[in-house]
CHARMM internal coordinates of N, CA and C (Angstrom, degrees):
IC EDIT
DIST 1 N 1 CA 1.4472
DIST 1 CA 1 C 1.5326
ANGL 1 N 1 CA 1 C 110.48
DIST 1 C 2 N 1.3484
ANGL 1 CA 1 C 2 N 112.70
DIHE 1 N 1 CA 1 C 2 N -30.70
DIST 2 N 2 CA 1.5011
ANGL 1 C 2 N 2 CA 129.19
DIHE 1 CA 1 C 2 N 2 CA -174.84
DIST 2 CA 2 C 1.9393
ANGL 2 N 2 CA 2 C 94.44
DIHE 1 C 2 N 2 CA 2 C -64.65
DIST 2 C 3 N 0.9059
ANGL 2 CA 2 C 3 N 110.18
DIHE 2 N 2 CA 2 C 3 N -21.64
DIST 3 N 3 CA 1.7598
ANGL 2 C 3 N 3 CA 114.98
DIHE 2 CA 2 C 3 N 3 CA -171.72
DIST 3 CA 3 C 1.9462
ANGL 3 N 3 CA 3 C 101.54
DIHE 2 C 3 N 3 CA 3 C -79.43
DIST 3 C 4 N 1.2761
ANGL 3 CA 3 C 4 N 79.57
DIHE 3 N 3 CA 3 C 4 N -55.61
DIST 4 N 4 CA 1.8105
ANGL 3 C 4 N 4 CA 81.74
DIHE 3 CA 3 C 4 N 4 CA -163.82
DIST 4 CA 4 C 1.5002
ANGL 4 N 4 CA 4 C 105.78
DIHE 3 C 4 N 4 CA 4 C -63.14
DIST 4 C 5 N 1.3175
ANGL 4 CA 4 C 5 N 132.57
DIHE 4 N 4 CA 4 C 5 N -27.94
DIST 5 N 5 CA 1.0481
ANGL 4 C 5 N 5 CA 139.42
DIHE 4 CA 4 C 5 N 5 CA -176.90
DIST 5 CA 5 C 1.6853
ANGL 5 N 5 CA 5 C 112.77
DIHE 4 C 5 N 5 CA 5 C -66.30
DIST 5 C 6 N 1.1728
ANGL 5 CA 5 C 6 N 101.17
DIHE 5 N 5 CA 5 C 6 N -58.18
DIST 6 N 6 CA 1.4647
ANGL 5 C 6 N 6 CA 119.02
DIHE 5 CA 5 C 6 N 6 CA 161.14
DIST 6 CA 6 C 1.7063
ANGL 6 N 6 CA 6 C 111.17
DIHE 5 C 6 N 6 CA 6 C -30.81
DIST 6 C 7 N 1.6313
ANGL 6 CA 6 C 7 N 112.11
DIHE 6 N 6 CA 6 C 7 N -73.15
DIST 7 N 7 CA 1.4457
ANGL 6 C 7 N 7 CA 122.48
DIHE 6 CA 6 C 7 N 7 CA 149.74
DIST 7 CA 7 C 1.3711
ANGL 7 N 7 CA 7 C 114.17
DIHE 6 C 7 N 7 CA 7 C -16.30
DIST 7 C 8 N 1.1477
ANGL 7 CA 7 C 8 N 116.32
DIHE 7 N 7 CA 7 C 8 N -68.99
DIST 8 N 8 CA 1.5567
ANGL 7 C 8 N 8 CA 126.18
DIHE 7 CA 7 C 8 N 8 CA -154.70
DIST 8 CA 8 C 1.2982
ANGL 8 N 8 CA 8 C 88.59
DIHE 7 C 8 N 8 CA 8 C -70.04
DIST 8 C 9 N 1.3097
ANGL 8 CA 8 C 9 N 139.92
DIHE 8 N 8 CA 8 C 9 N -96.75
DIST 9 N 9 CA 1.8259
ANGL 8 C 9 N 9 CA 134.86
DIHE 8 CA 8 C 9 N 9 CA 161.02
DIST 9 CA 9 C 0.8809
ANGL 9 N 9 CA 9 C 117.35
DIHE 8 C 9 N 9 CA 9 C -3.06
DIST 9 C 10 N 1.4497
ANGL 9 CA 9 C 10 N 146.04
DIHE 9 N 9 CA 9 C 10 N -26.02
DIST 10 N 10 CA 1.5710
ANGL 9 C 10 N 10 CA 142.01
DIHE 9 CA 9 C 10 N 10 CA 158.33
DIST 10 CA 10 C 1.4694
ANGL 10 N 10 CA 10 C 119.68
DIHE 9 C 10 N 10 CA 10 C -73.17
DIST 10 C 11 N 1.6449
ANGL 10 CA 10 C 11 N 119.40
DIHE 10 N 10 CA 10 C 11 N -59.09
DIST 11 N 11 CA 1.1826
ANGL 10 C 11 N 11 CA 104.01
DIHE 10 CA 10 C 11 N 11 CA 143.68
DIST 11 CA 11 C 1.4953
ANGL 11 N 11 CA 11 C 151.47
DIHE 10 C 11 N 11 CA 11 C -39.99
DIST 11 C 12 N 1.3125
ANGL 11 CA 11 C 12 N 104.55
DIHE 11 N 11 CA 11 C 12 N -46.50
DIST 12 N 12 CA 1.2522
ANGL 11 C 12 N 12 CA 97.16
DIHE 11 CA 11 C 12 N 12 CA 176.83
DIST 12 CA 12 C 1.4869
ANGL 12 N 12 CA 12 C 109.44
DIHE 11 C 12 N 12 CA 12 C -56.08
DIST 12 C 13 N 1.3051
ANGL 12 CA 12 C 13 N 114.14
DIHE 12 N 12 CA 12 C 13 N -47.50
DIST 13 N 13 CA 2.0295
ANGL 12 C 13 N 13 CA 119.65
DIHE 12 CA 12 C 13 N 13 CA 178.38
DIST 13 CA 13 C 1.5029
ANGL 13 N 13 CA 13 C 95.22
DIHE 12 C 13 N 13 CA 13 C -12.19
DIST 13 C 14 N 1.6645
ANGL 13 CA 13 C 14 N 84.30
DIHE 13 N 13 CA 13 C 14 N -77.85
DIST 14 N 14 CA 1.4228
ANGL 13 C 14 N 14 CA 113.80
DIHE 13 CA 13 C 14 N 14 CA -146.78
DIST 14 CA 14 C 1.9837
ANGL 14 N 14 CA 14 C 110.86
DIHE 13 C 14 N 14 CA 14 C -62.60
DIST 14 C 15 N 1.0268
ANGL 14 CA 14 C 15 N 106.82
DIHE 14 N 14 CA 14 C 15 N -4.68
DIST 15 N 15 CA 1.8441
ANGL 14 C 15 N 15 CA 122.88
DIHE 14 CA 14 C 15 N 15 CA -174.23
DIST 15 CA 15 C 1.3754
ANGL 15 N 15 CA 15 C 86.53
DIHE 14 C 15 N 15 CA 15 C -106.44
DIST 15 C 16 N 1.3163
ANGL 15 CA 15 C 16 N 146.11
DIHE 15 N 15 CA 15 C 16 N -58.50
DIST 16 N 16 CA 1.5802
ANGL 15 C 16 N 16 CA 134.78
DIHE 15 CA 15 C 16 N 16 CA 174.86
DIST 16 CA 16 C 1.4265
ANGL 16 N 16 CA 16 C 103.83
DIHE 15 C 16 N 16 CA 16 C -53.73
DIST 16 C 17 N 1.3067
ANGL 16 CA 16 C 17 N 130.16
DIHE 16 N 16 CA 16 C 17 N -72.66
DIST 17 N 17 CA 1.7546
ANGL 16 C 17 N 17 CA 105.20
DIHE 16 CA 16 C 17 N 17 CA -179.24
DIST 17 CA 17 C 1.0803
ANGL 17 N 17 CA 17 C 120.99
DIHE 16 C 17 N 17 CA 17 C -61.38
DIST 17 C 18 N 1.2916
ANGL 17 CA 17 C 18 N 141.30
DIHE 17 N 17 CA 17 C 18 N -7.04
DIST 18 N 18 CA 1.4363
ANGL 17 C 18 N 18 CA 135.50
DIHE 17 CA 17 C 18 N 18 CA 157.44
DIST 18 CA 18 C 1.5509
ANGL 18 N 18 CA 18 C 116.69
DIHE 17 C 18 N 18 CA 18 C -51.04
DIST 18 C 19 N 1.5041
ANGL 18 CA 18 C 19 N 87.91
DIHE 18 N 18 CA 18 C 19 N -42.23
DIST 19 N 19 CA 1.9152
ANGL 18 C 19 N 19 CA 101.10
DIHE 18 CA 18 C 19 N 19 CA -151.72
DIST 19 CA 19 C 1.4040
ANGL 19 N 19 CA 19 C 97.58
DIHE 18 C 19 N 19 CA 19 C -71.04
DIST 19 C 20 N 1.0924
ANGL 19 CA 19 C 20 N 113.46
DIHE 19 N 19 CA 19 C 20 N -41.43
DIST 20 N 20 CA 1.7049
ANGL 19 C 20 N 20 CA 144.28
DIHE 19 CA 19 C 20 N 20 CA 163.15
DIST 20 CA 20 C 1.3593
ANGL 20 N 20 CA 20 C 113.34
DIHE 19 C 20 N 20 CA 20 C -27.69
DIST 20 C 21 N 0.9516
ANGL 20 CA 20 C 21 N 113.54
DIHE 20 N 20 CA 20 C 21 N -46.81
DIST 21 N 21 CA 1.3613
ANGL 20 C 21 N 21 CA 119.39
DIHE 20 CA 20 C 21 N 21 CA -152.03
DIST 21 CA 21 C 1.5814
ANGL 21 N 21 CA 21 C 110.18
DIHE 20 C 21 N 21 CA 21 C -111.22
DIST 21 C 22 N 1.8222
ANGL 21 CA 21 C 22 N 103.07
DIHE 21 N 21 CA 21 C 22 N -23.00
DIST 22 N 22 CA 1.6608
ANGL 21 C 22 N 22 CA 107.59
DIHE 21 CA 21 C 22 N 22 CA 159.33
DIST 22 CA 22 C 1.3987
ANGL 22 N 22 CA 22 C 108.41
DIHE 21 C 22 N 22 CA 22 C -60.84
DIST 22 C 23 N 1.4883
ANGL 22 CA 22 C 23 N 109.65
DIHE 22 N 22 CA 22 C 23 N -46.60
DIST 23 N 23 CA 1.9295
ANGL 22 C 23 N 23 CA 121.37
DIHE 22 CA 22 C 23 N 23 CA -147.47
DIST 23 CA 23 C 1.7285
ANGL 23 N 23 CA 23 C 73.01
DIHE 22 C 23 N 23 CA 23 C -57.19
DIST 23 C 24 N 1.6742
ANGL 23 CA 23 C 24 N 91.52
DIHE 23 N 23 CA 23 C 24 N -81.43
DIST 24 N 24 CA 1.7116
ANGL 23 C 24 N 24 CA 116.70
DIHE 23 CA 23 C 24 N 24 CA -157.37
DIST 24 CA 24 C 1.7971
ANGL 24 N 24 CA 24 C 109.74
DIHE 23 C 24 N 24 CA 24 C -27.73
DIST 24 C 25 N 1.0026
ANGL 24 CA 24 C 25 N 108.88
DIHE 24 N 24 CA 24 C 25 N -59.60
DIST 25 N 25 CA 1.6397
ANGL 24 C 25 N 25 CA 126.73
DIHE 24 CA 24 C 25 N 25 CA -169.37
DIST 25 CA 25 C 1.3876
ANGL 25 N 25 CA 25 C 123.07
DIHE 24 C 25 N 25 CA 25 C -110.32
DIST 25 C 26 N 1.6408
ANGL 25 CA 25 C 26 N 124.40
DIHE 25 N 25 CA 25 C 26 N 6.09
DIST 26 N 26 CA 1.0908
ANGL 25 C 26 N 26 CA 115.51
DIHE 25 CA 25 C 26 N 26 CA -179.54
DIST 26 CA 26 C 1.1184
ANGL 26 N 26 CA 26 C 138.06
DIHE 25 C 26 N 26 CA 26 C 58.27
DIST 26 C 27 N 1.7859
ANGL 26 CA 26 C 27 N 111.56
DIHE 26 N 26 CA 26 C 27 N 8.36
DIST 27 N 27 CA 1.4571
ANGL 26 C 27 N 27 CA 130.17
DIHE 26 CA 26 C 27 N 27 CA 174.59
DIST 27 CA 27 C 1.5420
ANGL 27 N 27 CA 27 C 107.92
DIHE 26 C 27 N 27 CA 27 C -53.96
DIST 27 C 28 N 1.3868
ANGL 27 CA 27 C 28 N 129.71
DIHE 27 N 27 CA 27 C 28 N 100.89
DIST 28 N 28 CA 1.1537
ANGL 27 C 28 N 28 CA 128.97
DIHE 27 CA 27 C 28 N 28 CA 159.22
DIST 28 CA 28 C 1.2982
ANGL 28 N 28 CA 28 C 121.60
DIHE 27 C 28 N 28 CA 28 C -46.78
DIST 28 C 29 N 1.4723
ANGL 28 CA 28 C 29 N 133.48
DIHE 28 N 28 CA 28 C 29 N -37.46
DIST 29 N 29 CA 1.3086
ANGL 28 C 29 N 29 CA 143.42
DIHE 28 CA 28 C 29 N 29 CA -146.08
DIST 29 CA 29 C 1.5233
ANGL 29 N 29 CA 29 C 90.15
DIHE 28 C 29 N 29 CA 29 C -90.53
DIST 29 C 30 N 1.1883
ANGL 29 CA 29 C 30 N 124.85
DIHE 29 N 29 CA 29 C 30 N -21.57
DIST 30 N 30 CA 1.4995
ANGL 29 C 30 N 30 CA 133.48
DIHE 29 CA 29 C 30 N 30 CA -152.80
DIST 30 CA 30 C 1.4394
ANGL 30 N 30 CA 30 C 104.44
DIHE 29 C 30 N 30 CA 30 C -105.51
DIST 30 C 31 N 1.0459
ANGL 30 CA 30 C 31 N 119.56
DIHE 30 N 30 CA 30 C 31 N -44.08
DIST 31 N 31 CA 1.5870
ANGL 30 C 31 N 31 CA 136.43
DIHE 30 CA 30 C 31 N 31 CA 170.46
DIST 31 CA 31 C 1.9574
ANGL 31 N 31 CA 31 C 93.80
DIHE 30 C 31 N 31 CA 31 C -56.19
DIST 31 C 32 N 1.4516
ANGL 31 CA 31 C 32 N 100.72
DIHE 31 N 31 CA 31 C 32 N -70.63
DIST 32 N 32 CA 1.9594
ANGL 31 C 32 N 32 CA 78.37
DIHE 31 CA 31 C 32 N 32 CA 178.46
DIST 32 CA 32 C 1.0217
ANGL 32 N 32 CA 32 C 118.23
DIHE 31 C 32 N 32 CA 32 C -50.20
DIST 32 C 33 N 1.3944
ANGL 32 CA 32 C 33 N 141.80
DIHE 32 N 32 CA 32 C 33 N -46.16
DIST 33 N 33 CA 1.1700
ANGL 32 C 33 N 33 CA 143.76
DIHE 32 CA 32 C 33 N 33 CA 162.06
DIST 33 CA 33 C 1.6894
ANGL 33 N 33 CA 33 C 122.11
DIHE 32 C 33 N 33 CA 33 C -21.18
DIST 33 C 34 N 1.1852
ANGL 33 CA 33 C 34 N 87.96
DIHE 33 N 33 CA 33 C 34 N -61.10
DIST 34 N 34 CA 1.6191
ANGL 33 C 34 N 34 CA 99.89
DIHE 33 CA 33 C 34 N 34 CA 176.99
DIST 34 CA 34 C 1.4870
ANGL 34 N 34 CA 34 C 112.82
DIHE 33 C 34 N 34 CA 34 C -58.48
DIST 34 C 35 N 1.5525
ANGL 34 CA 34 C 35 N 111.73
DIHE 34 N 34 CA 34 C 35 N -44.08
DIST 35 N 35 CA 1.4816
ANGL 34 C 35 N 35 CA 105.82
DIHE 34 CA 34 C 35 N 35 CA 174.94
DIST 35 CA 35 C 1.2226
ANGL 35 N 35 CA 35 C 152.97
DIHE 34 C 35 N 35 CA 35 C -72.46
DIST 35 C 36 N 2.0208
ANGL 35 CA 35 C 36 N 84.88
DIHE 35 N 35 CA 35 C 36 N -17.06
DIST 36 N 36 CA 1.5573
ANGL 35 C 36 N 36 CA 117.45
DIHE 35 CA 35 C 36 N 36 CA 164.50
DIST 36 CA 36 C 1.6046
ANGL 36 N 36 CA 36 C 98.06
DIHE 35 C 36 N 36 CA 36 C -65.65
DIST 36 C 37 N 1.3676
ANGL 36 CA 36 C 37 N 124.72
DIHE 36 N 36 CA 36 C 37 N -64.71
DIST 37 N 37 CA 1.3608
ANGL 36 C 37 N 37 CA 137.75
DIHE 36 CA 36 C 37 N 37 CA 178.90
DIST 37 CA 37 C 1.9069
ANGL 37 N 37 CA 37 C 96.02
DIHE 36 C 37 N 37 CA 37 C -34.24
DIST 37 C 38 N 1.2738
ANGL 37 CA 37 C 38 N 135.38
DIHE 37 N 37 CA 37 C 38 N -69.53
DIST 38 N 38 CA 1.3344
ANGL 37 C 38 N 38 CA 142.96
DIHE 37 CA 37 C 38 N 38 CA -177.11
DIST 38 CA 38 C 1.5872
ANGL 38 N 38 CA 38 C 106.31
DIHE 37 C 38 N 38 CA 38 C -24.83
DIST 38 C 39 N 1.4841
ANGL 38 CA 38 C 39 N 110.75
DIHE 38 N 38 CA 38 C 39 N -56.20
DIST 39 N 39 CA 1.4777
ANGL 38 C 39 N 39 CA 134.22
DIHE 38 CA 38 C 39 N 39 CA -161.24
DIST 39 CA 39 C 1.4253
ANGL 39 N 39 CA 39 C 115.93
DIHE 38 C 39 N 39 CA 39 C -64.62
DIST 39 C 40 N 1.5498
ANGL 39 CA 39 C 40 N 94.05
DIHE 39 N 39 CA 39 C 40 N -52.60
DIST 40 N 40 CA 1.8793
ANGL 39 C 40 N 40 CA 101.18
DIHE 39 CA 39 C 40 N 40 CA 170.59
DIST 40 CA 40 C 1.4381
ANGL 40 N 40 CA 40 C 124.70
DIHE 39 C 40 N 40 CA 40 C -79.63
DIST 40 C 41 N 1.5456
ANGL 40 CA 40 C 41 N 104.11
DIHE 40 N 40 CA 40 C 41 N -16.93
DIST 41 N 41 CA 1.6194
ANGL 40 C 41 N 41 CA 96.22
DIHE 40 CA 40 C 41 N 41 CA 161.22
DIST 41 CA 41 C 1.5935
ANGL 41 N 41 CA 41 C 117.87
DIHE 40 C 41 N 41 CA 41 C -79.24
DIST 41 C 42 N 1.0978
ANGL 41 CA 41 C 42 N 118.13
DIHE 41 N 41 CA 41 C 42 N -5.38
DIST 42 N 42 CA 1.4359
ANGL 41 C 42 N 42 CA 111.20
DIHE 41 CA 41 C 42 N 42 CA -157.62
DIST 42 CA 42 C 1.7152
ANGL 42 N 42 CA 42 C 89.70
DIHE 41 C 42 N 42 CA 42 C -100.75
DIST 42 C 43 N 1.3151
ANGL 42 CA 42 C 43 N 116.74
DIHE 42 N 42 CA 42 C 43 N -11.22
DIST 43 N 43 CA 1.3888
ANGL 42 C 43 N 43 CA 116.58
DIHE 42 CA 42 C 43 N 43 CA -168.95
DIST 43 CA 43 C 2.6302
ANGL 43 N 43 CA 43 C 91.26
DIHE 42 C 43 N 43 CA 43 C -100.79
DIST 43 C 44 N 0.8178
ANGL 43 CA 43 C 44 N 94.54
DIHE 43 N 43 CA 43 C 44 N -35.00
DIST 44 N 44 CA 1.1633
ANGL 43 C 44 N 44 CA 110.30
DIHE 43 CA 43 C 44 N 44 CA 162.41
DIST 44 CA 44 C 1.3445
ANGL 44 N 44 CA 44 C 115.17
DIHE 43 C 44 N 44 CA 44 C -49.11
DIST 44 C 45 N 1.1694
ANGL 44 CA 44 C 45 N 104.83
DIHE 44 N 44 CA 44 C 45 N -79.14
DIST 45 N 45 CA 1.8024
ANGL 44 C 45 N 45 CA 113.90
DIHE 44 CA 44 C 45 N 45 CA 175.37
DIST 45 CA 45 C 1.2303
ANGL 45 N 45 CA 45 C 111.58
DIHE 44 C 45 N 45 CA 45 C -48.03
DIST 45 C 46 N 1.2796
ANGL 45 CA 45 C 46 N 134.80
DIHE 45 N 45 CA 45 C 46 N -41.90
DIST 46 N 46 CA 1.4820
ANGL 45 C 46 N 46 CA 120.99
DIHE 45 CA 45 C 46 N 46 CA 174.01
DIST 46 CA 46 C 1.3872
ANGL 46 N 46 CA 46 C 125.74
DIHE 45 C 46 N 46 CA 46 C -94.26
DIST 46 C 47 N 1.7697
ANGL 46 CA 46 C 47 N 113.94
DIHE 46 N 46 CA 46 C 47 N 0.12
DIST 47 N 47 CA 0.9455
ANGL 46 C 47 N 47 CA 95.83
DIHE 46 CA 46 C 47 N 47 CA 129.71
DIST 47 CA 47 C 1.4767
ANGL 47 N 47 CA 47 C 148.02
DIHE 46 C 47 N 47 CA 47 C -87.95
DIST 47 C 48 N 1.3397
ANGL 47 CA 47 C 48 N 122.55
DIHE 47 N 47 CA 47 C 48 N -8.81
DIST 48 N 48 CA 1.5706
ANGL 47 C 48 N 48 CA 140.90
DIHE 47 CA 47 C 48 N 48 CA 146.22
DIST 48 CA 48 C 1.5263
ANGL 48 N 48 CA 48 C 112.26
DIHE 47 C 48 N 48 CA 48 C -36.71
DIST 48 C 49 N 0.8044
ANGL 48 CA 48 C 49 N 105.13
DIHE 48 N 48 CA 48 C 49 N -17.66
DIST 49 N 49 CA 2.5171
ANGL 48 C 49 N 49 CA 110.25
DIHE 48 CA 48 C 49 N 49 CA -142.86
DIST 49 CA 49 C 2.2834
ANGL 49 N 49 CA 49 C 61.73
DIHE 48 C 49 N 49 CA 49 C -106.52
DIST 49 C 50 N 1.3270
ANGL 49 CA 49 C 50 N 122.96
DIHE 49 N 49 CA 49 C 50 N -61.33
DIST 50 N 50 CA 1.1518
ANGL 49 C 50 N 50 CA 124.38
DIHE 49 CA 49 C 50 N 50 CA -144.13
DIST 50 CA 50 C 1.6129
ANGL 50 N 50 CA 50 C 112.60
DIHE 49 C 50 N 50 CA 50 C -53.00
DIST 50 C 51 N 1.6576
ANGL 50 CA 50 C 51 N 93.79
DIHE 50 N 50 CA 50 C 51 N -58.48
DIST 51 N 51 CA 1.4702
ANGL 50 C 51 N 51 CA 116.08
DIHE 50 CA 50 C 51 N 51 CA 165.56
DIST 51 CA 51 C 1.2034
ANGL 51 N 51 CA 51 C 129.31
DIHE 50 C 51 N 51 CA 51 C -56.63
DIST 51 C 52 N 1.5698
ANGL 51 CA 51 C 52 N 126.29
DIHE 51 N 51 CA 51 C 52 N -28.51
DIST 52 N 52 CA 1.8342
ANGL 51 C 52 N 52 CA 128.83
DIHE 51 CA 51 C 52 N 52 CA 174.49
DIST 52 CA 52 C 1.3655
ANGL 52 N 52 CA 52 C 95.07
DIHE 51 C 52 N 52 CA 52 C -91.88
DIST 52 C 53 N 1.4514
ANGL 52 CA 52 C 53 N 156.46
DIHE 52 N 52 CA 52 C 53 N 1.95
DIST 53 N 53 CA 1.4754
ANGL 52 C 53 N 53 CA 140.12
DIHE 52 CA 52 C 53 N 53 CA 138.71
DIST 53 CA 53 C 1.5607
ANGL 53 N 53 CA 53 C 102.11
DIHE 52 C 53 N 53 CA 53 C -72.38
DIST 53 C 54 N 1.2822
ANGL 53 CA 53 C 54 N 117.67
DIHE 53 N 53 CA 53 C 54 N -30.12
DIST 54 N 54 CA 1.6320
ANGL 53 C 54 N 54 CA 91.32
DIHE 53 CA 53 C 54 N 54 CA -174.48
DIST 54 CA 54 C 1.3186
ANGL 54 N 54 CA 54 C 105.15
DIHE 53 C 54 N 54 CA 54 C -90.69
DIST 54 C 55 N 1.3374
ANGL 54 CA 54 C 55 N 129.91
DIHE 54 N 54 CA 54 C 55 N -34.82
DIST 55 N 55 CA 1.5733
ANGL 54 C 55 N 55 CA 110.73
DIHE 54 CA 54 C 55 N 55 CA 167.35
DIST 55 CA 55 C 1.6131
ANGL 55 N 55 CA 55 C 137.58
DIHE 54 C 55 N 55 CA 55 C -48.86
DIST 55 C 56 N 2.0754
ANGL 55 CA 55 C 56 N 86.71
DIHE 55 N 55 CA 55 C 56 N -16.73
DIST 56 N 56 CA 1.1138
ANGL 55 C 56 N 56 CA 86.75
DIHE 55 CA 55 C 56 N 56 CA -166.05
DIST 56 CA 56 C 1.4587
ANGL 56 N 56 CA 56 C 110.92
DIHE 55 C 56 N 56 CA 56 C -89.96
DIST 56 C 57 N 1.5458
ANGL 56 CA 56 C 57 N 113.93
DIHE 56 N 56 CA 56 C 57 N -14.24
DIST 57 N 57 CA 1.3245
ANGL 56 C 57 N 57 CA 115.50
DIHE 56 CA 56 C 57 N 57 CA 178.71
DIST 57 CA 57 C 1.4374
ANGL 57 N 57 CA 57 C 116.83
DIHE 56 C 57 N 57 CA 57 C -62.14
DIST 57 C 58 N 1.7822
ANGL 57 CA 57 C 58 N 104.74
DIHE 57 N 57 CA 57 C 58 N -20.17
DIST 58 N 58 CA 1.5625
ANGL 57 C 58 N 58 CA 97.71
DIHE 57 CA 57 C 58 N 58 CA -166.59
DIST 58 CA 58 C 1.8116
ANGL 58 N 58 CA 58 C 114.09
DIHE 57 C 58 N 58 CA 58 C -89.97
END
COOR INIT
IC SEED 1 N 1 CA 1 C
IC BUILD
């Protein structure tokens, strides 16, 4: 779990300077970026959400 989390904190980095860099500069290329970045955390997070109910059952 210590891994995916790690994961999840890397993405997120990397989806804040994206997002950053659409707002700030209007980088289009960066904004997809960011949304690709959006997509794999959200698949991340539930697997995170999946694993802290089952640890938590034990």
């Amino acid at each position: 779990m210590k891994n995916l989390v790690k994961e999840i904190e890397e993405s997120f980095s990397a989806f804040t300077e994206d997002a950053n860099a659409q707002i700030e500069k209007g980088n289009k290329a960066a904004g997809t970026r960011a949304r690709k970045a959006s997509l794999e955390m959200e698949k991340m997070l539930k697997e995170f959400r999946k694993k802290s109910l089952d640890a938590a059952k034990k």
